[in-house]
PALUM-39246 format. One record per residue (C-alpha): residue number from 1; residue in three letters; x, y, z. Coordinates in steps of 0.001 Angstrom, whole numbers. Layout:
REM residues N
+-----+---------+---------+---------+---------+
| num | residuo |       X |       Y |       Z |
+-----+---------+---------+---------+---------+
| NUM |     ala |       X |       Y |       Z |
...
+-----+---------+---------+---------+---------+
//
This chain:
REM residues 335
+-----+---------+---------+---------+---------+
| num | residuo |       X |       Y |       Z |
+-----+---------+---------+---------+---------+
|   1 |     unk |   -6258 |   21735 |    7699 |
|   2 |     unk |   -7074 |   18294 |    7949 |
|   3 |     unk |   -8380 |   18571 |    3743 |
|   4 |     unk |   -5371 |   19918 |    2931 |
|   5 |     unk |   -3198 |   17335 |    4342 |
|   6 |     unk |   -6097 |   14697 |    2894 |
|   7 |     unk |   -5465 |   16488 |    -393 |
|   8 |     unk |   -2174 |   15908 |    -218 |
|   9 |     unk |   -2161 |   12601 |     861 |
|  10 |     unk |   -4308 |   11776 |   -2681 |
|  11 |     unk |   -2268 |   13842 |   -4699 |
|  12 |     unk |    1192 |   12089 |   -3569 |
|  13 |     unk |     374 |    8920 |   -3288 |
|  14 |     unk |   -1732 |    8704 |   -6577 |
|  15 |     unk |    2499 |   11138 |   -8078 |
|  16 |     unk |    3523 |    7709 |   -6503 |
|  17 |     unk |    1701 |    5525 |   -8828 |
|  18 |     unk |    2347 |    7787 |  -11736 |
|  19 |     unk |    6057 |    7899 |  -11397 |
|  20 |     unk |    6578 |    4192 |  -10049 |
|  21 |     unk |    4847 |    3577 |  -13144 |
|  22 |     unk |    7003 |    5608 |  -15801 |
|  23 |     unk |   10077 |    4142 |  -13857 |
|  24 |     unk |    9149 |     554 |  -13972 |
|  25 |     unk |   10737 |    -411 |  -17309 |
|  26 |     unk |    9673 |   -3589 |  -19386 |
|  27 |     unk |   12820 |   -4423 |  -19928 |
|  28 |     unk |   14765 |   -3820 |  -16643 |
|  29 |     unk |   14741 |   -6639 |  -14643 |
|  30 |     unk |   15953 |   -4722 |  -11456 |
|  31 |     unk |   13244 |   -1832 |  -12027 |
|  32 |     unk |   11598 |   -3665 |   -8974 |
|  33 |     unk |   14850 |   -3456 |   -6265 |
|  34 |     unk |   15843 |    -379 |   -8044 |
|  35 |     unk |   12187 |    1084 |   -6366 |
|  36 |     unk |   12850 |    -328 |   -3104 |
|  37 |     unk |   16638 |    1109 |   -3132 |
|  38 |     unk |   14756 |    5019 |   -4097 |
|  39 |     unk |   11768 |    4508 |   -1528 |
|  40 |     unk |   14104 |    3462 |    1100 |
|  41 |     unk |   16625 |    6685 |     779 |
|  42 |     unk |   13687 |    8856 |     807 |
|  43 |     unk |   12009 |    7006 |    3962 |
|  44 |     unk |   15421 |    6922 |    5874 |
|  45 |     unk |   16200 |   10328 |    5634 |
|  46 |     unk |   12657 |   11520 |    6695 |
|  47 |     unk |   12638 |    8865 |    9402 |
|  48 |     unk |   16150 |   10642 |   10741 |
|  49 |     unk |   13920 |   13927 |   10749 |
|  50 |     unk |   11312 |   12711 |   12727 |
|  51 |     unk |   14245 |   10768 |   15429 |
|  52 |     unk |   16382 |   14026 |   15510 |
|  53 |     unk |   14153 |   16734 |   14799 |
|  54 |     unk |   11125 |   15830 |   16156 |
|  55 |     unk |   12128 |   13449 |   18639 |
|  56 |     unk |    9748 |   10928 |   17797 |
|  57 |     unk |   10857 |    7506 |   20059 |
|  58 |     unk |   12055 |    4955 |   18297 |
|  59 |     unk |   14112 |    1776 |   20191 |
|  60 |     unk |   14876 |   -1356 |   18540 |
|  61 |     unk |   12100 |   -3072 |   20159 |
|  62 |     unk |    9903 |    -793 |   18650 |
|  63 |     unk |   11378 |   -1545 |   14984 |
|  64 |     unk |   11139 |   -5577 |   16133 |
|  65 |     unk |    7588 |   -5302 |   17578 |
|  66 |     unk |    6286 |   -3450 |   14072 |
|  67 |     unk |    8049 |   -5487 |   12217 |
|  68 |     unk |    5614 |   -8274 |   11003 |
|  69 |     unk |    2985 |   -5628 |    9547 |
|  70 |     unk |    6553 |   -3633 |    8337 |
|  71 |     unk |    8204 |   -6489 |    6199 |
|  72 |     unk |    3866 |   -7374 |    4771 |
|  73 |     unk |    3762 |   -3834 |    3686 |
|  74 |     unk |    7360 |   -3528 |    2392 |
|  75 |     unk |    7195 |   -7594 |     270 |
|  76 |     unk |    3142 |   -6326 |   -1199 |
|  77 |     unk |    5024 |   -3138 |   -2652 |
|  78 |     unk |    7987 |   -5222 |   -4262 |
|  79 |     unk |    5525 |   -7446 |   -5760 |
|  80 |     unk |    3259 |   -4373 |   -6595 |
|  81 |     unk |    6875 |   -3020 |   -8449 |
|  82 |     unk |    6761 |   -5730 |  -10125 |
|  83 |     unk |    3920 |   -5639 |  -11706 |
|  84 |     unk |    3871 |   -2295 |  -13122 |
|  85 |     unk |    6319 |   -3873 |  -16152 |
|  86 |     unk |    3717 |   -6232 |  -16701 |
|  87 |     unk |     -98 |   -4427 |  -16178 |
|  88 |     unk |   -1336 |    -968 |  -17226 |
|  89 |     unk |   -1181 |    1473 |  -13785 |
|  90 |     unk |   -5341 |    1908 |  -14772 |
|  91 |     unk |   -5936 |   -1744 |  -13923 |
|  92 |     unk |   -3024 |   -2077 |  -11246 |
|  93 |     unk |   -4117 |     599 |   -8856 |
|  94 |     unk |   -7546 |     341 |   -8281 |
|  95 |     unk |   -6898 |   -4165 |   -7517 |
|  96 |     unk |   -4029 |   -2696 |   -5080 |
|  97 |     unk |   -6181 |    -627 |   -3150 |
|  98 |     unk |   -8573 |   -3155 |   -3014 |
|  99 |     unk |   -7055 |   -4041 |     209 |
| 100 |     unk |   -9568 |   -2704 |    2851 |
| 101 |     unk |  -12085 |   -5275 |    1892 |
| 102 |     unk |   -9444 |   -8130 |    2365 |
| 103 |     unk |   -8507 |   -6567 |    5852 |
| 104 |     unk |  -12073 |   -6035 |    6541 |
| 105 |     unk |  -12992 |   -9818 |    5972 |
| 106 |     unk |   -9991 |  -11125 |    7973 |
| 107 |     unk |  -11108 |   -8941 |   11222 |
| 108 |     unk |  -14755 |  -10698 |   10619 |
| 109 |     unk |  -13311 |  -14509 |   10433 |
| 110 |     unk |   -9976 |  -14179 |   12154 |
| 111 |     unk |  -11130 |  -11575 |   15250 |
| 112 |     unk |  -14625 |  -12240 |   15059 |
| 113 |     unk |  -15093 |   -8681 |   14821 |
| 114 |     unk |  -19021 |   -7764 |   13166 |
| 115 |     unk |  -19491 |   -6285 |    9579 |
| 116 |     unk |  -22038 |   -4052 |    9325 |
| 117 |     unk |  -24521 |   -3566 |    6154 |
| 118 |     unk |  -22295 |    -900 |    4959 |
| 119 |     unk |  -19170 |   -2326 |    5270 |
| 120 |     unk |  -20369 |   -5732 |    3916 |
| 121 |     unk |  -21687 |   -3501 |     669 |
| 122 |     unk |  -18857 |   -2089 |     162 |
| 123 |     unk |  -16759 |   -5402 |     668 |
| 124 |     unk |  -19052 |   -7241 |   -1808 |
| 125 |     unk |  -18369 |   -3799 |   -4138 |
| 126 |     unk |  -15038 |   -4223 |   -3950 |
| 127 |     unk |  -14887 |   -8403 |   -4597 |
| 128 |     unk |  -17333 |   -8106 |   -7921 |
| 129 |     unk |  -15101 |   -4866 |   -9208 |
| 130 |     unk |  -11754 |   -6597 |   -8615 |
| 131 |     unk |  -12990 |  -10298 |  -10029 |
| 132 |     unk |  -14834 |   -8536 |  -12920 |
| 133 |     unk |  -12064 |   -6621 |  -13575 |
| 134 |     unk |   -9444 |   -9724 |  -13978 |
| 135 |     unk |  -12149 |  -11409 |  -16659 |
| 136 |     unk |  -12331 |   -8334 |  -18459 |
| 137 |     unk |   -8105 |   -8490 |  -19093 |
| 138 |     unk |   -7828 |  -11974 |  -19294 |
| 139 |     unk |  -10886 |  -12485 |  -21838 |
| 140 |     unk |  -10362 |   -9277 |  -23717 |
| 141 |     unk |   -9677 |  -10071 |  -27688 |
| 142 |     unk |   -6185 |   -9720 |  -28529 |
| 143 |     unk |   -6873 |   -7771 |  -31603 |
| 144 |     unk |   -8789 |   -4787 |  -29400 |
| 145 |     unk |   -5714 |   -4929 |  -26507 |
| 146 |     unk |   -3399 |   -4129 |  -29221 |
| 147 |     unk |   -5324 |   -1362 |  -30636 |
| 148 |     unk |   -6083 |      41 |  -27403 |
| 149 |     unk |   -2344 |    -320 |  -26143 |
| 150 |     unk |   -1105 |    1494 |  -29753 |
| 151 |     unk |   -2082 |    5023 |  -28035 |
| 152 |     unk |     115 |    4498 |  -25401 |
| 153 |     unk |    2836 |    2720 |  -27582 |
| 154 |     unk |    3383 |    -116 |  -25217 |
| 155 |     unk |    2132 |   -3978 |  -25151 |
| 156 |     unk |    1543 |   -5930 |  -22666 |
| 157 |     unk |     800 |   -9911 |  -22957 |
| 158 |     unk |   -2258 |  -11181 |  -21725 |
| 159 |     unk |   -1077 |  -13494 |  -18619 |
| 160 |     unk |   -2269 |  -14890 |  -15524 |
| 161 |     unk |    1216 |  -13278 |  -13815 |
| 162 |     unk |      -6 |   -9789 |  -14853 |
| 163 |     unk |   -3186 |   -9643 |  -12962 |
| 164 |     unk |   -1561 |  -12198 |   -9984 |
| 165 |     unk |    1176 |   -9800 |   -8993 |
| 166 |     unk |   -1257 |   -6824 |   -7961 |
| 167 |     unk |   -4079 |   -9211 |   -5956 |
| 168 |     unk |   -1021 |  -10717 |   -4010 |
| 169 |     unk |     104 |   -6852 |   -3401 |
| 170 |     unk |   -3640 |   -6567 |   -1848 |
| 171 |     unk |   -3491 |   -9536 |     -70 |
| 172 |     unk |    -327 |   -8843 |    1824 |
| 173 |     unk |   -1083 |   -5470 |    1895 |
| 174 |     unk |   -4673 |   -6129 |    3863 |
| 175 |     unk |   -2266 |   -9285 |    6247 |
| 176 |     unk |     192 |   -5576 |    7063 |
| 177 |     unk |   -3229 |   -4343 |    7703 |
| 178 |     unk |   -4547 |   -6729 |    9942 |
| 179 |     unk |   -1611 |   -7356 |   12096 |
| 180 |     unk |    -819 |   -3316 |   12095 |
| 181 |     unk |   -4844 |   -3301 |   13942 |
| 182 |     unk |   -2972 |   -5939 |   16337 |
| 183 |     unk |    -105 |   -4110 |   17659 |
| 184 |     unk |   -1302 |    -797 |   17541 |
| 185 |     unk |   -3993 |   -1929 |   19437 |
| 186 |     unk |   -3942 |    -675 |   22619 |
| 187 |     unk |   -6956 |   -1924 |   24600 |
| 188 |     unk |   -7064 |   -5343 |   23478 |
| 189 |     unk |   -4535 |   -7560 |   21089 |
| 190 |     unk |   -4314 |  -10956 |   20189 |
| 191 |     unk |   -1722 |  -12858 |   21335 |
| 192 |     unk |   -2512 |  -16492 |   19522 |
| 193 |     unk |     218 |  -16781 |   17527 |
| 194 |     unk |    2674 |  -16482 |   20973 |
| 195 |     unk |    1295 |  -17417 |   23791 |
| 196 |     unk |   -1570 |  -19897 |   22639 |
| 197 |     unk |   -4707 |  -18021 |   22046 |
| 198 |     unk |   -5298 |  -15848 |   25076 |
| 199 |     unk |   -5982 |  -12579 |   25119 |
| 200 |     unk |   -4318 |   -9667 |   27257 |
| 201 |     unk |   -5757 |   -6276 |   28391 |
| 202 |     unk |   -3849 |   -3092 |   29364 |
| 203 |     unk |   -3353 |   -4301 |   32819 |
| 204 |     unk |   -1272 |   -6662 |   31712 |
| 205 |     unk |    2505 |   -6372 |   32324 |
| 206 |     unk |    5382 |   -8305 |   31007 |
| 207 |     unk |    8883 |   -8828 |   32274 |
| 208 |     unk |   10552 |   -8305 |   28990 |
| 209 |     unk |    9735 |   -4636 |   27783 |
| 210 |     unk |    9560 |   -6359 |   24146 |
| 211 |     unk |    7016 |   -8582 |   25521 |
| 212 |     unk |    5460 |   -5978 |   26619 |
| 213 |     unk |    5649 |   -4175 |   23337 |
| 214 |     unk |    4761 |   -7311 |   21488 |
| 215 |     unk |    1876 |   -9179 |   23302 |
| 216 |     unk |      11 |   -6018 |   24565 |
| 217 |     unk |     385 |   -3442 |   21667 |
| 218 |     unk |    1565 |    -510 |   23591 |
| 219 |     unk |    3348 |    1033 |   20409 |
| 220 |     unk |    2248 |    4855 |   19317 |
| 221 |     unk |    1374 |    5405 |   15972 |
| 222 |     unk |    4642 |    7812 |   15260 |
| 223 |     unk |    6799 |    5452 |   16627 |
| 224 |     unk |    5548 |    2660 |   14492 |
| 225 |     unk |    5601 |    5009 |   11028 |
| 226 |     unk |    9192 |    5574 |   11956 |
| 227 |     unk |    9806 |    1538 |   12672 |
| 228 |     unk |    8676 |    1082 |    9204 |
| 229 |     unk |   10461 |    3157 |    7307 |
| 230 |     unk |   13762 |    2148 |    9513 |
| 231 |     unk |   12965 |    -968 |    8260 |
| 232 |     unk |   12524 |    -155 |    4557 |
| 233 |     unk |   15634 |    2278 |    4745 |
| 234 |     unk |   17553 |   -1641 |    5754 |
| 235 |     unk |   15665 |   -3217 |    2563 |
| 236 |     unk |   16735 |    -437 |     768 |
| 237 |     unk |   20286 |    -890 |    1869 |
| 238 |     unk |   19934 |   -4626 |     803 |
| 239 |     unk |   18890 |   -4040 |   -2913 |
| 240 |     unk |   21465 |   -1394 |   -3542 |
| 241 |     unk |   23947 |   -4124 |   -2743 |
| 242 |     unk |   22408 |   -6562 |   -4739 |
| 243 |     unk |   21505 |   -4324 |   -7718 |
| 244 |     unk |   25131 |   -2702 |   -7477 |
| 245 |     unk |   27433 |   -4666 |   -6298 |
| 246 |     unk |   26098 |   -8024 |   -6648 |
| 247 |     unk |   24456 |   -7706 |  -10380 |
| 248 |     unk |   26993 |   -4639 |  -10963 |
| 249 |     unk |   24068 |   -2933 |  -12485 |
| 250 |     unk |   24240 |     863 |  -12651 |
| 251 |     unk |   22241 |    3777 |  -12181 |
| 252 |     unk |   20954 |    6341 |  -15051 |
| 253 |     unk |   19270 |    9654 |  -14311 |
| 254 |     unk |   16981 |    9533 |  -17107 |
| 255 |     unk |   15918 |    6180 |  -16611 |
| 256 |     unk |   16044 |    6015 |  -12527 |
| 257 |     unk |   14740 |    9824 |  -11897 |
| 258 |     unk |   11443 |    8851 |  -12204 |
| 259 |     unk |   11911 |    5732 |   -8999 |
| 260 |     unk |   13594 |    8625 |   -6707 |
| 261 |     unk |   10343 |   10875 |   -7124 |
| 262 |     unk |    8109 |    7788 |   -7525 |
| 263 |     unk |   10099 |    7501 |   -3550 |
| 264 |     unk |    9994 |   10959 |   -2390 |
| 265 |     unk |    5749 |   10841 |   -3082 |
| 266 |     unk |    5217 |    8224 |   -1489 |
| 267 |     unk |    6952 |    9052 |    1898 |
| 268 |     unk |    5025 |   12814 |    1625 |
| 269 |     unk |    1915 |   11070 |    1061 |
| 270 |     unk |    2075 |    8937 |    3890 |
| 271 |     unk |    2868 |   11372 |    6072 |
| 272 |     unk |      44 |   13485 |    5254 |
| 273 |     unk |   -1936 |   10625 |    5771 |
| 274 |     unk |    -603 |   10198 |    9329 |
| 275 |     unk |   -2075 |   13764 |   10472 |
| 276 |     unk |   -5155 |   13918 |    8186 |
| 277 |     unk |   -6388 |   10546 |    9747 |
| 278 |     unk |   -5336 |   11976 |   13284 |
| 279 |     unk |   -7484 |   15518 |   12623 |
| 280 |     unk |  -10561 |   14471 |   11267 |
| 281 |     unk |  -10841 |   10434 |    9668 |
| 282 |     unk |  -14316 |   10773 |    8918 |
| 283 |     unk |  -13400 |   13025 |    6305 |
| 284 |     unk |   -9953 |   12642 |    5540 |
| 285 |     unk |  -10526 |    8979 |    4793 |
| 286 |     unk |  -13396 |    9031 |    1931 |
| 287 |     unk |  -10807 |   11638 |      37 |
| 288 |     unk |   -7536 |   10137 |     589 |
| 289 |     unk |   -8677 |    6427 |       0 |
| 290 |     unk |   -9786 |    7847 |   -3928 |
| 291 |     unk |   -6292 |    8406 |   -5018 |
| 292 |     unk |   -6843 |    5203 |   -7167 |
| 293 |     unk |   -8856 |    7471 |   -8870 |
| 294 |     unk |   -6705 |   10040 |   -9563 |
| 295 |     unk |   -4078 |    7375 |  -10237 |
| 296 |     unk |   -6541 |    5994 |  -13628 |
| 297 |     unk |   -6597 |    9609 |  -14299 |
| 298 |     unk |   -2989 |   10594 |  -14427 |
| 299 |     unk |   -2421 |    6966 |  -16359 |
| 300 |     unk |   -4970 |    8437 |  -19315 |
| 301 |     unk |   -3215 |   11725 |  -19463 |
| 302 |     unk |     381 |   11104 |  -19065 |
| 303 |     unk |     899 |    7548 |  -20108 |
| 304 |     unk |   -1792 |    7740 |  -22973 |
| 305 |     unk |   -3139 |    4598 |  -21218 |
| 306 |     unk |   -6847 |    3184 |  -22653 |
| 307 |     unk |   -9188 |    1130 |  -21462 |
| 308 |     unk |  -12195 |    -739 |  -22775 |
| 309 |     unk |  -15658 |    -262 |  -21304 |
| 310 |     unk |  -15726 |   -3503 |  -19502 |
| 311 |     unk |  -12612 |   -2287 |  -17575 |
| 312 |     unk |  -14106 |    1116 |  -16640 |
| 313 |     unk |  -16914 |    -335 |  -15566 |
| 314 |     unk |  -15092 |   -2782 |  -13253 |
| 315 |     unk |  -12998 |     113 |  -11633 |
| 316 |     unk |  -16108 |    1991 |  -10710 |
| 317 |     unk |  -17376 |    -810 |   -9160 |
| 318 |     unk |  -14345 |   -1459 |   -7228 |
| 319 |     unk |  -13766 |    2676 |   -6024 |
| 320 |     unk |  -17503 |    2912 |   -5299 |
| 321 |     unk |  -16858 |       5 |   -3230 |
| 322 |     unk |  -12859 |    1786 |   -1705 |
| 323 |     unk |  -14213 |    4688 |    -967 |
| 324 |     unk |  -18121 |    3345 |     811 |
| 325 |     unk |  -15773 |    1089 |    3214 |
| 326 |     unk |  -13103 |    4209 |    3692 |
| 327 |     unk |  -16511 |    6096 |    4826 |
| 328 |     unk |  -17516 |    3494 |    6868 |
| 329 |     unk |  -14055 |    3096 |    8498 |
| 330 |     unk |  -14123 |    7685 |    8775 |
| 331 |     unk |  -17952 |    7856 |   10526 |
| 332 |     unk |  -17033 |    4566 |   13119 |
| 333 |     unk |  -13280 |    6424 |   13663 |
| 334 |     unk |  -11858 |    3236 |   13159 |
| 335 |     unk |   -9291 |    4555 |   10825 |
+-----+---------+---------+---------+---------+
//
């Protein structure tokens, strides 16, 4: 079972990708809020399944404890909305899901935490694909990007903003990642940044049930997936007002259809991801964490989307380096 749902997981996240992709328009300013507005329906109305259906617990100090790591994952996938108008999705994904590495070096300087040989490969991987990939874009000759882009009857400027928007997507993405280790932590969790660099163990016991939440991460894993999408179903609420009624903008099915399955992917994917990682993570995470892979794919057949050989090579790099550290992560069970 725990393939299937892996499977899944790949498949939907990488649909995702795809149809974020087709519905982030060049020319729409809003494409970006219009995401968040489609992600957060979708994520709402699964998160009311799980309250009423499946009677997950949820309380508002739940949704206020997982809210740091919520609001880092929610802001890296508005900036990585953004910069689908500007970036082709073959050179976007793979940087985005760069983000283990990131989160991998912050546990070794921030929690002192020890990389081992294979996770320092697959770190170092992952650094020389991403960097190499950003001088192959920037330094590629205009002449061969247009060429290349004809197939796919787009263009996109060469610009610093264009490969910026998806390494600050897998920078916040790998901070959600960090502090998400913090609170659902629930031996040991660092409580620096509130009570002045002590640490607290499970015997530990707060007056304030928050506190409690907060300082000794005592939040379950269910709980915390539905505190994050409560929390981007209240973005989500927040753009449609300012894409609606603020910037009176409207809605198109042809042009919008795309966002609302671009939504309904990702919220399947992750939650196939929940209970594949639960079954079995030392396989489950080597085949979900290669849906960057099937993302370049889908970009080369639907999108007509072409790369030059400097660009493939950098991507290998980079998911050679994804999916070594996703193994890593599967065999230790620290998934």
């Amino acid at each position: 079972m725990w393939l299937i749902l892996s499977l899944i997981a790949l498949l939907f996240w990488s649909g995702s990708d795809l149809f974020s992709k087709i519905g982030s328009k060049p020319d729409d300013k809003l494409s970006h809020w219009k995401m968040v507005m489609m992600v957060g329906l979708v994520m709402g109305l699964h998160a009311m399944f799980e309250i009423f259906v499946s009677k997950t617990p949820i309380s508002l100090d739940a949704i206020i404890t997982y809210l740091p790591a919520s609001l880092l994952y929610i802001f890296s996938m508005i900036l990585g909305y953004v910069g689908l108008r500007y970036i082709e999705l073959s050179i976007s994904s793979p940087i985005c899901n760069s983000s283990g590495a990131i989160s991998a070096i912050l546990c070794f300087f921030v929690l002192g935490q020890r990389l081992e040989p294979m996770q320092a490969v697959a770190v170092i991987l992952i650094c020389i694909g991403v960097i190499s990939l950003g001088i192959a874009e920037y330094t590629e000759d205009d002449e061969k990007r247009r060429l290349r882009q004809s197939t796919a009857n787009v263009k996109y400027s060469k610009s610093v903003l264009a490969i910026l928007l998806p390494v600050l997507y897998c920078l916040l993405d790998a901070a959600g990642t960090f502090v998400d280790s913090i609170i659902l932590d629930t031996d040991v969790a660092v409580t620096g940044s509130f009570v002045g660099g002590v640490f607290c163990d499970t015997g530990a016991v707060y007056p304030s049930r928050f506190l409690n939440l907060l300082l000794c991460g005592r939040l379950e894993e269910s709980t915390a997936n539905v505190a994050y999408e409560l929390t981007f179903l209240f973005m989500g609420i927040i753009a449609a007002i300012y894409v609606l009624i603020i910037k009176r903008d409207r809605l198109t099915v042809k042009r919008d259809t795309p966002k609302l399955i671009g939504g309904v992917c990702e919220t399947i994917g992750q939650f196939a991801y929940v209970f594949a990682i639960a079954a079995y993570p030392i396989g489950a995470a080597p085949v979900i964490s290669a849906y960057c892979i099937a993302s370049v794919i889908w970009s080369s057949i639907f999108l007509k989307e072409k790369l030059s050989a400097k660009h493939y090579f950098s991507i290998i790099i980079a998911i050679v380096g994804i999916v070594l550290l996703a193994l890593y992560e599967g065999l230790s069970g620290d998934v």
